[in-house]
N, CA, C and O atoms as a printed pandas DataFrame, in Angstrom:
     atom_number atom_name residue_name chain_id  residue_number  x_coord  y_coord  z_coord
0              1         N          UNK        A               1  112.613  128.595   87.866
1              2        CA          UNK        A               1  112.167  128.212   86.542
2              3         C          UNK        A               1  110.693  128.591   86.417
3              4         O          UNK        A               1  109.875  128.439   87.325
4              5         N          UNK        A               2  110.400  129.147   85.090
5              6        CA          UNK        A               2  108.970  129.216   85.016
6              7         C          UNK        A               2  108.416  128.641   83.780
7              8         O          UNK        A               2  109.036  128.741   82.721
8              9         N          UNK        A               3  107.463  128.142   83.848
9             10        CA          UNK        A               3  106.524  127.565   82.599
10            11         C          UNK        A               3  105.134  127.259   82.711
11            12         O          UNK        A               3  104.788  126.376   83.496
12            13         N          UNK        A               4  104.098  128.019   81.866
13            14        CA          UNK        A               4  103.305  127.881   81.783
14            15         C          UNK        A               4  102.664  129.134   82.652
15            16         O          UNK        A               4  101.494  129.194   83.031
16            17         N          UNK        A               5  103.784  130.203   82.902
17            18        CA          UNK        A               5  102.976  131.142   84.160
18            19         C          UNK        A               5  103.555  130.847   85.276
19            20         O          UNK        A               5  104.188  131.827   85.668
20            21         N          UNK        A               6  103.629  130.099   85.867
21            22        CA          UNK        A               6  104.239  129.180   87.090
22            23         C          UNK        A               6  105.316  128.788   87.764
23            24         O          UNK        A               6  105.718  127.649   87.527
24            25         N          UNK        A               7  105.985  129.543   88.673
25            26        CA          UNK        A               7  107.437  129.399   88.788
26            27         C          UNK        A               7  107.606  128.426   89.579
27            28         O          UNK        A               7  106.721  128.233   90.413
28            29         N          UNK        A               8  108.684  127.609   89.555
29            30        CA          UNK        A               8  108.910  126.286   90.029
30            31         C          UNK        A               8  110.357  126.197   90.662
31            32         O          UNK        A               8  111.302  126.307   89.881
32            33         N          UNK        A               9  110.580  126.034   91.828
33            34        CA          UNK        A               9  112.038  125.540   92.458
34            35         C          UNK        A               9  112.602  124.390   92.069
35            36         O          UNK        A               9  111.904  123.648   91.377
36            37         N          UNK        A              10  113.755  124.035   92.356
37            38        CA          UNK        A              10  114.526  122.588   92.309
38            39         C          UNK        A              10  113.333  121.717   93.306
39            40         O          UNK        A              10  112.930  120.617   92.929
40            41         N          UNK        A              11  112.852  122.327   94.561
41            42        CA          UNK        A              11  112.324  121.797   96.090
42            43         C          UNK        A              11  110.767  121.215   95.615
43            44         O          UNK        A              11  110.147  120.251   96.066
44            45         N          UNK        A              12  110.388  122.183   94.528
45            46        CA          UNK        A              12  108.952  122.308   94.421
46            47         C          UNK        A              12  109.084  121.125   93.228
47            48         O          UNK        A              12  108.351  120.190   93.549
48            49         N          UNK        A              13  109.652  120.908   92.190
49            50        CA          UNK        A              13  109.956  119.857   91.278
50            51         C          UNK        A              13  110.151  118.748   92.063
51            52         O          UNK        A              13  109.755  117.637   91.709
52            53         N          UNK        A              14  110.565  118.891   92.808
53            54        CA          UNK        A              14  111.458  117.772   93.515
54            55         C          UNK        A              14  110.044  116.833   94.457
55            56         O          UNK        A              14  110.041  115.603   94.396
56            57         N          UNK        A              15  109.208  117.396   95.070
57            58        CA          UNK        A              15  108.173  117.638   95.526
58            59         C          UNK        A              15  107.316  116.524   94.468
59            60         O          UNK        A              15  106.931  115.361   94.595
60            61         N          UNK        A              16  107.264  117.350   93.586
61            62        CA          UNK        A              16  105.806  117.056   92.264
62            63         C          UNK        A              16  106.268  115.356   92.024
63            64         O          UNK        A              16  105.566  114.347   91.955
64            65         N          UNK        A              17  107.919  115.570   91.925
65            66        CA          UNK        A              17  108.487  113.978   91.401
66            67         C          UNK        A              17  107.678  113.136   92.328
67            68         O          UNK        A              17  106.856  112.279   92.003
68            69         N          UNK        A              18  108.065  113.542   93.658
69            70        CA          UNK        A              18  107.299  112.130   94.845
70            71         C          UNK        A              18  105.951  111.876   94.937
71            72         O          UNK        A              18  105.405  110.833   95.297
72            73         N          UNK        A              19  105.445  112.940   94.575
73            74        CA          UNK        A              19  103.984  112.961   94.818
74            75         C          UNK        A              19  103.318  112.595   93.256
75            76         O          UNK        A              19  102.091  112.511   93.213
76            77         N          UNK        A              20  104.000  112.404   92.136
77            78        CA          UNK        A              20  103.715  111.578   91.220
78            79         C          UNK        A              20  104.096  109.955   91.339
79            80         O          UNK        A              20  103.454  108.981   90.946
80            81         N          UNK        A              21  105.522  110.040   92.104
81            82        CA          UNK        A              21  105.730  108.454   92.166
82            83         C          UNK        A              21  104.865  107.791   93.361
83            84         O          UNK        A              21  104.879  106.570   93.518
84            85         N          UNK        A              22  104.072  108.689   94.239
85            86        CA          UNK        A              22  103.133  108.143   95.469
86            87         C          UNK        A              22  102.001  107.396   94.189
87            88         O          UNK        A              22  101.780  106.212   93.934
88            89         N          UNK        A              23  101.503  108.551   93.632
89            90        CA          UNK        A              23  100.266  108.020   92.933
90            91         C          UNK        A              23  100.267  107.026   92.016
91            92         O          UNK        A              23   99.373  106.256   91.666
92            93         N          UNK        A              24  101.761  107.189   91.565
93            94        CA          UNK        A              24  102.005  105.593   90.407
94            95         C          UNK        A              24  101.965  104.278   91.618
95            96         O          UNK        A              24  101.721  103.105   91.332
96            97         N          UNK        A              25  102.176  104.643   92.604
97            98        CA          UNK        A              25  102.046  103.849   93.265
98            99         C          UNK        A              25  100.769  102.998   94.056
99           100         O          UNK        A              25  100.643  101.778   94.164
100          101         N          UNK        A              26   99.898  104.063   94.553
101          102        CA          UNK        A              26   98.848  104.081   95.042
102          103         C          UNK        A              26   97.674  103.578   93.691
103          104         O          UNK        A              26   96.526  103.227   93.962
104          105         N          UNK        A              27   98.191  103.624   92.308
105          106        CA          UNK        A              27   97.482  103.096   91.031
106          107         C          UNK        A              27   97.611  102.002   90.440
107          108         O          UNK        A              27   96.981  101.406   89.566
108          109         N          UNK        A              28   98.848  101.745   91.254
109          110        CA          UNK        A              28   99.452  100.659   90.832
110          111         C          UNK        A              28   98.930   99.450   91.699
111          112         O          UNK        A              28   98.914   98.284   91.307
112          113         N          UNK        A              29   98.526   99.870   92.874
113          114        CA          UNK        A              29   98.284   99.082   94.098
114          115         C          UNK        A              29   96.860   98.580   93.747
115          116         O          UNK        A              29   96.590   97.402   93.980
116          117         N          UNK        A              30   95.877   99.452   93.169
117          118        CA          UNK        A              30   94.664   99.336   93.297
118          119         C          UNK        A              30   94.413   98.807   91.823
119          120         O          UNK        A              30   93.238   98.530   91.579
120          121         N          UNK        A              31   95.428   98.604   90.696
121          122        CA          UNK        A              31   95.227   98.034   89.678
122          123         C          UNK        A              31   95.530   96.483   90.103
123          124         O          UNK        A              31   94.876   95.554   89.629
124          125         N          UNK        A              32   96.373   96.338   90.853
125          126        CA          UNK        A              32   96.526   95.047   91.476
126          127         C          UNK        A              32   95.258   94.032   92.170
127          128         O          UNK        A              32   94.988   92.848   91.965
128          129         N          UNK        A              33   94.643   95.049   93.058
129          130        CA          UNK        A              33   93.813   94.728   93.346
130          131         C          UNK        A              33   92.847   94.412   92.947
131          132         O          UNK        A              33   92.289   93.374   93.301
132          133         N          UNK        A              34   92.280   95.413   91.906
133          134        CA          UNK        A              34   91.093   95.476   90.820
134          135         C          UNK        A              34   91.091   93.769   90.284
135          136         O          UNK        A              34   90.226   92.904   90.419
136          137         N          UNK        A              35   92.515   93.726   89.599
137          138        CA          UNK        A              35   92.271   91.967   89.086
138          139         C          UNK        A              35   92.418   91.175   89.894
139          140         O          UNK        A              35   92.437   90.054   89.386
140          141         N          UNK        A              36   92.578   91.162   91.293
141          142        CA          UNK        A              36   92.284   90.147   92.148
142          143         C          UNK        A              36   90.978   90.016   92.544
143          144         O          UNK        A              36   90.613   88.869   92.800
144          145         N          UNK        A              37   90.088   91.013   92.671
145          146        CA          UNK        A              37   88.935   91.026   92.427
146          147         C          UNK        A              37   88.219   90.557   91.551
147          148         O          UNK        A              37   87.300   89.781   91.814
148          149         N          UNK        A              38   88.470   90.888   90.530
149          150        CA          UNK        A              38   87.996   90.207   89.252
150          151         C          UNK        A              38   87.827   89.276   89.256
151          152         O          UNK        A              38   86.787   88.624   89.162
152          153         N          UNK        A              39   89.347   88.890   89.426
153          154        CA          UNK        A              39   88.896   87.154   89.382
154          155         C          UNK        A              39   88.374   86.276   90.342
155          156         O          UNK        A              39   87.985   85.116   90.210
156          157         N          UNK        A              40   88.427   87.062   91.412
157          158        CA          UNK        A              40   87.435   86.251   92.684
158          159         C          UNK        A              40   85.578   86.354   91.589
159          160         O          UNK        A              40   84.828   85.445   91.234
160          161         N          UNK        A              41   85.502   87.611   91.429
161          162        CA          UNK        A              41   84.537   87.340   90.861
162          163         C          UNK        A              41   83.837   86.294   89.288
163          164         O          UNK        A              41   82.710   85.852   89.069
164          165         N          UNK        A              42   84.932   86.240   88.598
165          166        CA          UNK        A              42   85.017   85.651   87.923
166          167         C          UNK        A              42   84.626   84.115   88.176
167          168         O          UNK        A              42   83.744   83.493   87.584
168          169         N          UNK        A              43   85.514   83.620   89.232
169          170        CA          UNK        A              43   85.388   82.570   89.942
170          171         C          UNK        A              43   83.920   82.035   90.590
171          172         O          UNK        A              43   83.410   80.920   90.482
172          173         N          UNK        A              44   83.453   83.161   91.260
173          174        CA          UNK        A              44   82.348   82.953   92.313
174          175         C          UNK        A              44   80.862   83.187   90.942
175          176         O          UNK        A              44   79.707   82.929   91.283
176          177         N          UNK        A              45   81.087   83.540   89.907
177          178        CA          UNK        A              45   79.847   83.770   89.346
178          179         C          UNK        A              45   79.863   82.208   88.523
179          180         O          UNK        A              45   78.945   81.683   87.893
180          181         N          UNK        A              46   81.187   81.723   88.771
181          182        CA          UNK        A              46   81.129   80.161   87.663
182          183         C          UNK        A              46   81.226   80.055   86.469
183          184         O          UNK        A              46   81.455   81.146   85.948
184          185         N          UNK        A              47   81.141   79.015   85.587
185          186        CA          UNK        A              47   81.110   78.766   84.248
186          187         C          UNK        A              47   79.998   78.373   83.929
187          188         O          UNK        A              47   80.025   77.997   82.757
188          189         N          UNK        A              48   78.884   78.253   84.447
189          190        CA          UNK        A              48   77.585   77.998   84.003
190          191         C          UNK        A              48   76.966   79.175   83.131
191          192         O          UNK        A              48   77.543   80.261   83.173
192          193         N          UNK        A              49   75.658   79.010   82.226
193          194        CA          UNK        A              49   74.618   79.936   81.997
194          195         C          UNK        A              49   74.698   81.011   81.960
195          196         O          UNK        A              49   74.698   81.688   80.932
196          197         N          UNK        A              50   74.833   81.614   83.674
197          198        CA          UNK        A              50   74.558   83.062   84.204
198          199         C          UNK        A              50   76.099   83.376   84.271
199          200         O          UNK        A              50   76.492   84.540   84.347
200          201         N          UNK        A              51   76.937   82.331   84.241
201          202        CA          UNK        A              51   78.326   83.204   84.637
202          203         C          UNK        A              51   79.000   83.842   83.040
203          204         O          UNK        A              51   79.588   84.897   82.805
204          205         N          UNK        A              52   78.684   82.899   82.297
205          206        CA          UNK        A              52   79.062   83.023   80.953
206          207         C          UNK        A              52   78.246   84.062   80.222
207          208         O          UNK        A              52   78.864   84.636   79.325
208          209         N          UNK        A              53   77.016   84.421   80.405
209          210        CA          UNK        A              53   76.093   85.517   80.128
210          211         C          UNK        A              53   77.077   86.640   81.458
211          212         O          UNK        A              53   77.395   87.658   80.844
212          213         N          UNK        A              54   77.470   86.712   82.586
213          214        CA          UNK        A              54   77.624   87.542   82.990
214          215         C          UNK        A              54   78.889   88.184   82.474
215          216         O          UNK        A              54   79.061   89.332   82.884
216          217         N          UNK        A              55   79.853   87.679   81.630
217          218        CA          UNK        A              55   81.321   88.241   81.743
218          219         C          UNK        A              55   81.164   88.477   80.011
219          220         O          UNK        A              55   82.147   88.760   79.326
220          221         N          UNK        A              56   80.107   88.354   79.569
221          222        CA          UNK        A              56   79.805   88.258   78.243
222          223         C          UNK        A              56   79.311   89.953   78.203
223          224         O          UNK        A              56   79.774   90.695   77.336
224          225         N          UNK        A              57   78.255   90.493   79.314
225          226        CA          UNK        A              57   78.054   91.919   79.214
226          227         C          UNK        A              57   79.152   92.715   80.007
227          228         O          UNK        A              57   79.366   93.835   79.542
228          229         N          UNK        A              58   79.698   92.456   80.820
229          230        CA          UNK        A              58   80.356   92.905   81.889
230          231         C          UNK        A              58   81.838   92.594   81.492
231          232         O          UNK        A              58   82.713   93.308   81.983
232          233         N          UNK        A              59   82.136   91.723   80.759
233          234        CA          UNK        A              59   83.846   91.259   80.923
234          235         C          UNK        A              59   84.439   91.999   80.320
235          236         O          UNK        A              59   85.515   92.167   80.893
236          237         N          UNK        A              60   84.330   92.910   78.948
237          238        CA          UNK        A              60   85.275   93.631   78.076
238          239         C          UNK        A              60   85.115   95.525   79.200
239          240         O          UNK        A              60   86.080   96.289   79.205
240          241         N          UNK        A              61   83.698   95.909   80.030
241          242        CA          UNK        A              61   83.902   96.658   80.669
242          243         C          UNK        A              61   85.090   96.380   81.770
243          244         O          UNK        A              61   86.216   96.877   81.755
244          245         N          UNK        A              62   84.679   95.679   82.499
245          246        CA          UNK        A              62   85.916   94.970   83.338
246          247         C          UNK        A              62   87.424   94.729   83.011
247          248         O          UNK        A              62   88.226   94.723   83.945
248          249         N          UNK        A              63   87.821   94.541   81.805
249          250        CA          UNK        A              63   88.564   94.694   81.062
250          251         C          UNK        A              63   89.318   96.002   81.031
251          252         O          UNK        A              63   90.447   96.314   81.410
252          253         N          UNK        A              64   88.673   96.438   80.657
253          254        CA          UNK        A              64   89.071   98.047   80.253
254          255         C          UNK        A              64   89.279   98.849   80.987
255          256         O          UNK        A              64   90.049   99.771   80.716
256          257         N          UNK        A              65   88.412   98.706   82.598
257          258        CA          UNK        A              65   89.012   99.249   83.992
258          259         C          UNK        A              65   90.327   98.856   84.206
259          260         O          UNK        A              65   91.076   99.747   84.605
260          261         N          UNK        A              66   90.937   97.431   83.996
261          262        CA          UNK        A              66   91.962   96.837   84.535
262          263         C          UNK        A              66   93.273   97.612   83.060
263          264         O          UNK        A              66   94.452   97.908   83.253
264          265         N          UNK        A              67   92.771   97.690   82.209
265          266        CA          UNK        A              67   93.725   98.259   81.757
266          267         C          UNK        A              67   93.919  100.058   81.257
267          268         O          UNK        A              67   94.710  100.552   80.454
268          269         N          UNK        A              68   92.942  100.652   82.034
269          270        CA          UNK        A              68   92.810  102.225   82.305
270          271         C          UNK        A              68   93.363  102.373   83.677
271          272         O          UNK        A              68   93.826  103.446   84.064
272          273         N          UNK        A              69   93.312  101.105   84.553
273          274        CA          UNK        A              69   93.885  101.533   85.689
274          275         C          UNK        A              69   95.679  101.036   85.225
275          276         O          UNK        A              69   96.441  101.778   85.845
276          277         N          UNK        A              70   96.193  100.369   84.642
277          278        CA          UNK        A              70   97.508   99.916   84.239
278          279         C          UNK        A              70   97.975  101.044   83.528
279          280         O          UNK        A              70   99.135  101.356   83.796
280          281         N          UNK        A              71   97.403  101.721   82.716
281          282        CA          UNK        A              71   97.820  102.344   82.178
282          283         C          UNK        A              71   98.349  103.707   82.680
283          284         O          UNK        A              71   99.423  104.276   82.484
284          285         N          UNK        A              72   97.057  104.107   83.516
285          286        CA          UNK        A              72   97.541  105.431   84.422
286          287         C          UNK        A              72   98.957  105.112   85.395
287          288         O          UNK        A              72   99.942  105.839   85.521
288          289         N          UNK        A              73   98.777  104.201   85.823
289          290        CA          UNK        A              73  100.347  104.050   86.414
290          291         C          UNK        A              73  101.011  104.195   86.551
291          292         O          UNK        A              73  101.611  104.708   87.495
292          293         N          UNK        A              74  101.445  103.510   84.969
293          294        CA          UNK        A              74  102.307  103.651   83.654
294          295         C          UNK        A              74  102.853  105.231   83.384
295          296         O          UNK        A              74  104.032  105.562   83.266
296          297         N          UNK        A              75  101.597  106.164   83.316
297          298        CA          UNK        A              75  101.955  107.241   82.712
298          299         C          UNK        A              75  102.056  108.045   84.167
299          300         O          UNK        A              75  102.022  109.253   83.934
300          301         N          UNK        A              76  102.161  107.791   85.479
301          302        CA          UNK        A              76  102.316  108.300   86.187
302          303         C          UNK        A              76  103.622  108.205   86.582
303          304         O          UNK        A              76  104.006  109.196   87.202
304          305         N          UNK        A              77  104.794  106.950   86.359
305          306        CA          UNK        A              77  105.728  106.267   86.898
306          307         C          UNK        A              77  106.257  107.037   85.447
307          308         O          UNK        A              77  107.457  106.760   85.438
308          309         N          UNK        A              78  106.091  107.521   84.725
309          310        CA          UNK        A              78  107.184  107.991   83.484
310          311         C          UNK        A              78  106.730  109.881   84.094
311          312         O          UNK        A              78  107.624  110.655   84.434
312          313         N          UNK        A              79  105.741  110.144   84.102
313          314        CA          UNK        A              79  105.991  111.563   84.703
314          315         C          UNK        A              79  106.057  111.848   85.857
315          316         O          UNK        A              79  105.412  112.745   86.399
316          317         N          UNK        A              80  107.237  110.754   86.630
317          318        CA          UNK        A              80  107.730  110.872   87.810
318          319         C          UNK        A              80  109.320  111.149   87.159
319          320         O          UNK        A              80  109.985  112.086   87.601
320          321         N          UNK        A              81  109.745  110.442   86.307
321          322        CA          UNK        A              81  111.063  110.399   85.794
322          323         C          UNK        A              81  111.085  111.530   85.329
323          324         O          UNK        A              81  111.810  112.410   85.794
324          325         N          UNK        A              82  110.203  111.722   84.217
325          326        CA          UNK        A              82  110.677  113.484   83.675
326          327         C          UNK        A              82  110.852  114.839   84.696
327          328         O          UNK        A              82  111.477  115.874   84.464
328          329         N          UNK        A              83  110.328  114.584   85.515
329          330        CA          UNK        A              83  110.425  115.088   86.752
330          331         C          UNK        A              83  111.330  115.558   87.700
331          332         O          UNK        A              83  111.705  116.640   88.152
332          333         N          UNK        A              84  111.627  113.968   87.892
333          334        CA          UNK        A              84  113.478  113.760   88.415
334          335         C          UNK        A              84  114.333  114.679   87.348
335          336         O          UNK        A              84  115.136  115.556   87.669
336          337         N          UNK        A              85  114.031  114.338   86.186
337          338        CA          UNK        A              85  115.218  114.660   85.256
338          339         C          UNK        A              85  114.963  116.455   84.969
339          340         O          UNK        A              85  115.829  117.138   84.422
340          341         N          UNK        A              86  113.930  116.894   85.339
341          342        CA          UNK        A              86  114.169  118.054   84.994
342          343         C          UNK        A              86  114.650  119.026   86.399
343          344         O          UNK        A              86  115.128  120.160   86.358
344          345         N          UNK        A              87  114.339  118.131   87.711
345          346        CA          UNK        A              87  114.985  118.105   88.792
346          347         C          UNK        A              87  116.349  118.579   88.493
347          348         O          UNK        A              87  116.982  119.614   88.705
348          349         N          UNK        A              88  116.547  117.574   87.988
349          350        CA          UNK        A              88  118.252  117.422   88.250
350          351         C          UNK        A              88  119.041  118.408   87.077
351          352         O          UNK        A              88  120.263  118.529   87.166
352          353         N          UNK        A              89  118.372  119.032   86.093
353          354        CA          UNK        A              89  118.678  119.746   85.027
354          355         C          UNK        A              89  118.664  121.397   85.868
355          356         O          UNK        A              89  119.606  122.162   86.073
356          357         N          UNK        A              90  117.371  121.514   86.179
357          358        CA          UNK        A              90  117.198  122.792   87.138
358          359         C          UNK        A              90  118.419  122.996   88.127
359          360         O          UNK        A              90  119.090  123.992   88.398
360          361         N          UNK        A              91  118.457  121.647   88.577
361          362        CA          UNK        A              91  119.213  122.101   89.898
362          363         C          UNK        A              91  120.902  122.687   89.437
363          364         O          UNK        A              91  121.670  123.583   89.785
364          365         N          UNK        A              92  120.874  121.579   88.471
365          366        CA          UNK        A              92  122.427  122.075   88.005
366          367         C          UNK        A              92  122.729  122.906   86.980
367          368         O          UNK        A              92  123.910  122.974   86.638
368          369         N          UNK        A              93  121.767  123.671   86.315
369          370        CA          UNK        A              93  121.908  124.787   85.781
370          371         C          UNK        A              93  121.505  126.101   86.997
371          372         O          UNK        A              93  121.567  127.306   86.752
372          373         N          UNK        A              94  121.113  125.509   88.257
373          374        CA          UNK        A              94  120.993  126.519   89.244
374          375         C          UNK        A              94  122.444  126.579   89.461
375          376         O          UNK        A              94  122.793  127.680   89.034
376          377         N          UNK        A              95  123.355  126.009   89.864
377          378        CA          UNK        A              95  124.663  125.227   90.718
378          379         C          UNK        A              95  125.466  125.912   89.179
379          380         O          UNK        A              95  126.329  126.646   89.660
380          381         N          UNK        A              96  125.532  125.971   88.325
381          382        CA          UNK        A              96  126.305  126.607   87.214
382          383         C          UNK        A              96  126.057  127.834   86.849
383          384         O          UNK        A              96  126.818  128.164   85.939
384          385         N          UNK        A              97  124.956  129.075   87.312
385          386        CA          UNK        A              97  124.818  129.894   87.661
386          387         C          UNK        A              97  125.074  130.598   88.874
387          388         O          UNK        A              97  125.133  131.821   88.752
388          389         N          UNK        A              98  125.264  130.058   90.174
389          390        CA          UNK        A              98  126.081  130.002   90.691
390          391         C          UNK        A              98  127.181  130.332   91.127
391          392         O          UNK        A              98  127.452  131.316   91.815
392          393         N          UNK        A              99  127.992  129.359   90.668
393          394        CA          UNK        A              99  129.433  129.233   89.983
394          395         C          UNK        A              99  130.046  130.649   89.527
395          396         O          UNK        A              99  130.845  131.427   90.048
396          397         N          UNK        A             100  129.523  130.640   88.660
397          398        CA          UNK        A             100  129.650  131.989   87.781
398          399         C          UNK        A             100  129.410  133.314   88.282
399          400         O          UNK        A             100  129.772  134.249   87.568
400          401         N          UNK        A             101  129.027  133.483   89.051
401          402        CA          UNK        A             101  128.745  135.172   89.666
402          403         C          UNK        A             101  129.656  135.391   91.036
403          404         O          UNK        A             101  129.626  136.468   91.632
């Protein structure tokens, strides 16, 4: 198969699928983490004064990491599927070419 210039196997698709579902994974892990962090920090800066001034400049940035890291995930764990599926389209229009000769 080629697209974009680029010729691609069933093996080499097949490939890209895992090594997209590693990274949904490995994003997924560290988005996990990110808000466990958070909220340790959250915790350890308090509800006083300085903690409430601190999440007041810092909390909507903090925020927005935790959901740029959710999000990539997200879009990593869906272009793992298209992946699979064009896997499995390749392979069996390979397997029906094939067939035929």
């Amino acid at each position: 198969m080629e697209f974009n210039g680029a010729a691609y196997s069933h093996s080499h698709l097949h490939r890209l699928a895992s090594a997209a579902d590693g990274m949904a994974g490995d994003v997924s892990g560290a988005h996990t983490e990110f808000e466990a962090s958070s909220g340790a920090a959250r915790a350890a800066v308090g509800d006083d004064d300085y903690g409430r001034t601190y999440w007041q400049a810092h909390g909507q940035r903090l925020e927005n990491i935790g959901t740029g890291l959710q999000l990539l995930a997200t879009a990593l764990q869906e272009q793992e599927k298209r992946l699979q599926r064009v896997s499995k389209t390749y392979k069996a229009g390979e397997d029906a070419s094939t067939l035929r000769t």
